[in-house]
C-alpha positions as CSV (number, residue, x, y, z in Angstrom):
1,X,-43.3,24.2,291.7
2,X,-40.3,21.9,290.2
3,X,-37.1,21.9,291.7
4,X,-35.6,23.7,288.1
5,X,-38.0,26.6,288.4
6,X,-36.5,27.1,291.7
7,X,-33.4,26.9,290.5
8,X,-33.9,28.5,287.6
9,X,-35.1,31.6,289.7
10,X,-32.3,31.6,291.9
11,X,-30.1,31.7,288.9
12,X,-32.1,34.3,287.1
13,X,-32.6,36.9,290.5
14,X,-28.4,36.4,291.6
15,X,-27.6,36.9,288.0
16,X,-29.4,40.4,287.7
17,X,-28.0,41.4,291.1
18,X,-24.8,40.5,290.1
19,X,-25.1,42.6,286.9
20,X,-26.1,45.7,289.0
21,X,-23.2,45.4,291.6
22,X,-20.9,44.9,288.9
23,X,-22.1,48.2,286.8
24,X,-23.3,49.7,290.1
25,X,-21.8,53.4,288.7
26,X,-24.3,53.1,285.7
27,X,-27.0,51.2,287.5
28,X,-28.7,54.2,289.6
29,X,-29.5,58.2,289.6
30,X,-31.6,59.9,287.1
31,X,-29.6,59.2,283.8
32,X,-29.0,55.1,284.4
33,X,-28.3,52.4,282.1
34,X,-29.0,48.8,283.8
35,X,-27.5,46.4,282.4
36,X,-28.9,43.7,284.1
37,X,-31.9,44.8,282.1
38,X,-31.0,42.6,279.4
39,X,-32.7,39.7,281.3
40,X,-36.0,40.9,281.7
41,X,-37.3,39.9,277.9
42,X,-36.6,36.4,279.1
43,X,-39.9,36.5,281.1
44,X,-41.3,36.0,277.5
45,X,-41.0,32.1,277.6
46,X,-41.3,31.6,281.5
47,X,-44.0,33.5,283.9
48,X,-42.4,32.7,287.4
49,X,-39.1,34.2,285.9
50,X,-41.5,37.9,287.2
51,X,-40.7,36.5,290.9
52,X,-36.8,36.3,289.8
53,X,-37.3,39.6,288.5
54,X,-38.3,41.2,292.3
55,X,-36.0,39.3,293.6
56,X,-33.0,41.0,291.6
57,X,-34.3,44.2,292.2
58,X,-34.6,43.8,295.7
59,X,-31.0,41.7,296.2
60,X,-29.5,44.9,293.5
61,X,-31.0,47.5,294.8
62,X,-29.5,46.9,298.1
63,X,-26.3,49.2,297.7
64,X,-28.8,51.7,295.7
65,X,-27.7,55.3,297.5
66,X,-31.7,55.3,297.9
67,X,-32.3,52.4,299.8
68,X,-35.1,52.5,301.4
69,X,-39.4,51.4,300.9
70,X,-39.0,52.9,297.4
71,X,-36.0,50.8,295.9
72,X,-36.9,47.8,298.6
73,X,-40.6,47.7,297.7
74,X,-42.0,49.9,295.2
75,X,-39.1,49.0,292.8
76,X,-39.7,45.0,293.6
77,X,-43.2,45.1,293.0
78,X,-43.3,47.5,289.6
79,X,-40.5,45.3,288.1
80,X,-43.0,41.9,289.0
81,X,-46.0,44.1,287.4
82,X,-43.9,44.8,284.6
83,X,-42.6,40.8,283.7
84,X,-46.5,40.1,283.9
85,X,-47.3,42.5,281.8
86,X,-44.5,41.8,279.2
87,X,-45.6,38.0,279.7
88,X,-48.8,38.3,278.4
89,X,-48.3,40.9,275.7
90,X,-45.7,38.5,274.6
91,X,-48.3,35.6,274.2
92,X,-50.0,38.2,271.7
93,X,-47.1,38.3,269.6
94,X,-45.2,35.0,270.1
95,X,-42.6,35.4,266.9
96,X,-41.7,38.6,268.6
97,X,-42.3,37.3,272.0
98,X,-39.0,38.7,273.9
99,X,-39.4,42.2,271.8
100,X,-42.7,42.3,273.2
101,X,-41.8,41.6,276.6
102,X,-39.0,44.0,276.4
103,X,-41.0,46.6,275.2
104,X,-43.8,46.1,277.6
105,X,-41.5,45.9,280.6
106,X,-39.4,49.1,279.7
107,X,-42.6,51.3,279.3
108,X,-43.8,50.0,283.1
109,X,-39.7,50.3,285.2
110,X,-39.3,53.4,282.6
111,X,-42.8,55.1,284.3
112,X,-41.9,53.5,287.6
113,X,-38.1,54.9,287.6
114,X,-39.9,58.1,287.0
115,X,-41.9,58.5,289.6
116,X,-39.8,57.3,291.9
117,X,-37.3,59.7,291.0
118,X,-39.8,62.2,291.1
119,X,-40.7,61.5,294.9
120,X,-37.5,61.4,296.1
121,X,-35.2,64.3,294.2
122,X,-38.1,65.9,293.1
123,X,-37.0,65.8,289.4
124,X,-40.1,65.9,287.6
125,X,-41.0,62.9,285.5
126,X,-41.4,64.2,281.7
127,X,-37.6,64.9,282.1
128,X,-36.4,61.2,283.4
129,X,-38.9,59.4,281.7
130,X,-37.9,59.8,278.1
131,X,-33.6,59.2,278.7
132,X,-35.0,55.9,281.3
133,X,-37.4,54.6,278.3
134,X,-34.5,55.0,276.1
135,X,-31.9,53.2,278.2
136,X,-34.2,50.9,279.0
137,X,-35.6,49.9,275.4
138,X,-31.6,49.6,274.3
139,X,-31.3,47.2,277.0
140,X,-34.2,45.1,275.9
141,X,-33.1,45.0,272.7
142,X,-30.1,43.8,273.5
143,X,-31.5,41.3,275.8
144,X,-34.2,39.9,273.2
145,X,-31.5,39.6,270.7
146,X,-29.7,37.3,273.1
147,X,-32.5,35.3,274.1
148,X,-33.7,34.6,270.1
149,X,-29.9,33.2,270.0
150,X,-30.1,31.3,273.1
151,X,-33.2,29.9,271.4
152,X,-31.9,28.7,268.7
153,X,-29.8,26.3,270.0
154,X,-31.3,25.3,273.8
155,X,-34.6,25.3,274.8
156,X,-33.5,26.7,278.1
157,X,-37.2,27.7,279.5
158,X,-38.8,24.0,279.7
């Protein structure tokens, strides 16, 4: 691995932690809105950026009032499932590459929020799902909107 993917993780995982402690009031419970979950559709254009992905979740999830194997682990590891997911579906559809991504990885935390939620307040799922997909998809949006702009003027994956 080169020294810029390194980097380029580190950057990526302190960036979406920092976005979560900064909106830590919107960034948890049953009815959240993420906003570091605009990086995510990044993972479009660069696979490792999945590990970066954990990595935030586990550094943000921290001051979660859940804390604990389901926000420390489960979280970590759905939100790596979900950048490989979205990476791949993206290389299906590479004009919409970070919509794809977005999309993909929104359907997989939105499930994964879910159930989590489900275990541990014992709100079922077919109420959290549909307000955490919807969050979550705005957030990707937004994110995939940035990313095409980013794009157009810096190749910032290579």
């Amino acid at each position: 691995m080169k020294s810029r993917d390194v980097t380029l993780i580190g950057i990526w995982a302190a960036l979406y932690a920092i976005l979560v402690y900064v909106f830590a009031p919107i960034s948890f419970q049953a009815l959240q809105f993420r906003v570091a979950d605009i990086l995510p559709p990044s993972i479009a254009k660069k696979k490792l950026l999945a590990v970066a992905y954990a990595i935030g979740v586990v550094a943000g999830n921290i001051i979660s009032p859940y804390a604990g194997p389901w926000d420390l682990g489960f979280m970590p590891f759905m939100s790596f499932v979900a950048g490989i997911l979205g990476y791949y579906a993206a290389k299906l559809y590479s004009k919409l590459d970070y919509y794809i991504c977005g999309v993909v990885e929104s359907i997989v935390i939105a499930l994964s929020v879910s159930f989590m939620l489900e275990q541990l307040l014992t709100v079922p799922m077919f109420i959290t799902f549909p307000m955490l997909l919807v969050s979550e998809l705005i957030l990707s949006i937004i994110g995939a909107v940035i990313f095409k702009l980013i794009e157009r003027r810096w190749v910032w994956w290579s």
